[in-house]
C-alpha positions as CSV (number, residue, x, y, z in Angstrom):
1,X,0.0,0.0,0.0
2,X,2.9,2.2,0.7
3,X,4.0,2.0,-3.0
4,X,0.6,2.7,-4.3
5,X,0.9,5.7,-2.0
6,X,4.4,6.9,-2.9
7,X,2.9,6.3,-7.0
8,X,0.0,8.8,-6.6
9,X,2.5,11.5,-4.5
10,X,5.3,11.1,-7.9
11,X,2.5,11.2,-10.3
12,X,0.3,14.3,-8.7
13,X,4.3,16.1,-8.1
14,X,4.7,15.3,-11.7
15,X,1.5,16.8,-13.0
16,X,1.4,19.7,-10.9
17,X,5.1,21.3,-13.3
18,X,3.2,20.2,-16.4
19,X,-0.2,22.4,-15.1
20,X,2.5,25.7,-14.3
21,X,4.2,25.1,-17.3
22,X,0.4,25.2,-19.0
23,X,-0.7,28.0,-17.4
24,X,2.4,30.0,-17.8
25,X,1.8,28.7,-21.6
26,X,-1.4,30.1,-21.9
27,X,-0.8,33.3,-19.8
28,X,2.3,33.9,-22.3
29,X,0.1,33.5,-25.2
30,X,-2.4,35.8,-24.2
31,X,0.5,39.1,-23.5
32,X,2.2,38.8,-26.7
33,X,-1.1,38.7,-28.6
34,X,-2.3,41.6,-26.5
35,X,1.0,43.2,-27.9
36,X,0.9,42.3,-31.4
37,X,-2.7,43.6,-31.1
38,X,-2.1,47.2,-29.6
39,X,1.3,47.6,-31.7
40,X,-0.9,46.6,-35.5
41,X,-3.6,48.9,-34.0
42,X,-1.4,52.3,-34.3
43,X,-1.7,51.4,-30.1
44,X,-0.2,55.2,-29.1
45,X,-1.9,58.9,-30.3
46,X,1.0,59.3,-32.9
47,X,-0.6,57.0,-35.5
48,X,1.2,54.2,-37.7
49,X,0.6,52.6,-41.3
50,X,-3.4,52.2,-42.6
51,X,-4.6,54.7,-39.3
52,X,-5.6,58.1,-39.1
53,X,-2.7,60.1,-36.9
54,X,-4.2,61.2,-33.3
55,X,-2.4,64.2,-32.1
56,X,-3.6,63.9,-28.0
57,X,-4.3,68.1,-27.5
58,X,-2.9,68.3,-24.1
59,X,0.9,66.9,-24.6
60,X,1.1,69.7,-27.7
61,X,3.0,72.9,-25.9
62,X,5.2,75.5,-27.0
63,X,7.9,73.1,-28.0
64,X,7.2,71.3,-31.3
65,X,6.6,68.3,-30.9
66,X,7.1,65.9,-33.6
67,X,4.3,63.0,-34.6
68,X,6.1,60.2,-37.4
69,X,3.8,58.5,-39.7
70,X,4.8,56.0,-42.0
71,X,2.5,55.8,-45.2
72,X,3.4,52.6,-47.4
73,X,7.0,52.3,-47.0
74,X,7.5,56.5,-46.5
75,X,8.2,57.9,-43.5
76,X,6.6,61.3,-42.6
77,X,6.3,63.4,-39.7
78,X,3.5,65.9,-38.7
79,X,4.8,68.3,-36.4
80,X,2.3,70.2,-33.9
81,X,2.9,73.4,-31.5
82,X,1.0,76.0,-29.6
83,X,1.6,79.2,-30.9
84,X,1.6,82.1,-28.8
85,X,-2.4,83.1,-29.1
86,X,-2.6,79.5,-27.6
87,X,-3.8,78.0,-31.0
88,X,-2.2,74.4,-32.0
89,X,-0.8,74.8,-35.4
90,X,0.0,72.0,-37.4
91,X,2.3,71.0,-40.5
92,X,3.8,68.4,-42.2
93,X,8.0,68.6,-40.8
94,X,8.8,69.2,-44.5
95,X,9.8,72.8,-46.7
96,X,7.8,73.2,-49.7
97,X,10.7,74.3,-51.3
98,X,13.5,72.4,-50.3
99,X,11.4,69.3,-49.6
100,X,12.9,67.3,-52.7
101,X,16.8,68.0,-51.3
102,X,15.6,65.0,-48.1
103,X,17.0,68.0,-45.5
104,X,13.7,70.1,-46.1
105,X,12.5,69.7,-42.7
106,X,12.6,71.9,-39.5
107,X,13.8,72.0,-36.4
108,X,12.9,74.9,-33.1
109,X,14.8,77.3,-32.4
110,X,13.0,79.5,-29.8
111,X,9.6,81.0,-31.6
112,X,11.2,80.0,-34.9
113,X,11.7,76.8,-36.9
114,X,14.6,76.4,-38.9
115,X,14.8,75.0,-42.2
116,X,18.0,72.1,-41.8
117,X,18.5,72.8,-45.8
118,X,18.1,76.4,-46.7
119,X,18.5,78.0,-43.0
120,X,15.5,80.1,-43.7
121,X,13.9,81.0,-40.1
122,X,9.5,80.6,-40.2
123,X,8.1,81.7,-36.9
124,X,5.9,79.2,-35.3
125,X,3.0,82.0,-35.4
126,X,2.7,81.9,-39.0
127,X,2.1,78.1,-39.4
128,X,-1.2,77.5,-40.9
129,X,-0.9,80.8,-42.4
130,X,1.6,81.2,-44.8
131,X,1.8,79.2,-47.5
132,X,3.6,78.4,-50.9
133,X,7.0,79.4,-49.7
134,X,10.3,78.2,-47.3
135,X,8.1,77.3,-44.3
136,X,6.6,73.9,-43.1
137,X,3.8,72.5,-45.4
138,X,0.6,73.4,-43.6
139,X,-2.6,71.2,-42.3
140,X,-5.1,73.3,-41.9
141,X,-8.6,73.1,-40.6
142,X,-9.9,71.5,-44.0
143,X,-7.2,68.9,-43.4
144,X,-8.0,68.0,-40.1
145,X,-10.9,67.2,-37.4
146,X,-10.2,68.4,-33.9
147,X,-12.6,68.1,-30.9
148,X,-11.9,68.9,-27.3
149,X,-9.3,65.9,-26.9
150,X,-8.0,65.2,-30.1
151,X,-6.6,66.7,-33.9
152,X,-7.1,63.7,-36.4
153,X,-5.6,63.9,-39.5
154,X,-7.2,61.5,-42.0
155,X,-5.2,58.4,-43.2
156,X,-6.8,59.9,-46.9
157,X,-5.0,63.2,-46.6
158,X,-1.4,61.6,-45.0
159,X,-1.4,59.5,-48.1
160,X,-2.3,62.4,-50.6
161,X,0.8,64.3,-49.4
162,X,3.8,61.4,-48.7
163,X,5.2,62.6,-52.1
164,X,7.0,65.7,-50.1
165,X,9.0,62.7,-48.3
166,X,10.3,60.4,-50.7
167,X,13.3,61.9,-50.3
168,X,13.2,62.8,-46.2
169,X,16.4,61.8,-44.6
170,X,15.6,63.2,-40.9
């Protein structure tokens, strides 16, 4: 009887690494789907491939901050700041002049953006505003939906404009 005894202990010791090793299986399964789910779904407020790009209002400040996007195989970037009536401007981080040299793209420099080709300085007031020149290429309101949490720039109109970065080296 003692064997039959010692039999049952070995198998049920056994078993109980096989059930861990299951569970730890399953549990395992489950996070790296969860992953795989949030990173194909754009996951973050910057937007990815095949989404619309969410721009999350309250992180946007005086300091441009800088939202990549990848269309197809091109890589853009929207860039968004608060200019100084408090209004969020935004703009693709691309000249429309010097867009086709791959350097056409800006970078702050106090309440000015600076063009990394040309060196032509746009002040961050007159984003949105000025247009067909040495500044960043604009999104205005027709371009975009904002509500009280969000600007959403369509996947439509990112796709219509990834020609200004075939050439982006940033």
């Amino acid at each position: 009887m003692k064997k039959s005894n010692l039999a049952k202990e070995k198998m049920q010791t056994q078993k109980f690494p096989r059930k861990v090793f299951a569970i730890f299986s399953i549990i395992t399964v489950f996070i790296i789907s969860f992953i795989l789910i949030k990173l194909s779904s754009g996951g973050a407020t910057t937007g990815t491939a095949s989404a619309d790009l969410k721009i999350l209002k309250r992180e946007v400040s005086d300091t441009v901050k800088y939202y990549p996007y990848k269309a197809g195989k091109t890589n853009m970037e929207v860039l968004a700041v608060k200019a100084s009536d408090g209004m969020i401007k935004t703009a693709f981080n691309t000249c429309q002049i010097c867009y086709d040299s791959g350097r056409g793209y800006y970078m702050q420099q106090g309440d000015v953006l600076i063009c990394q080709n040309c060196g032509n300085r746009f002040q961050i007031d007159q984003i949105e505003v000025v247009k067909g020149g040495c500044n960043p290429v604009p999104i205005t309101k027709e371009n975009k939906i904002e509500d009280d949490s969000y600007i959403i720039i369509s996947q439509a109109f990112m796709e219509e404009n990834k020609d200004f970065f075939k050439n982006w080296r940033r």
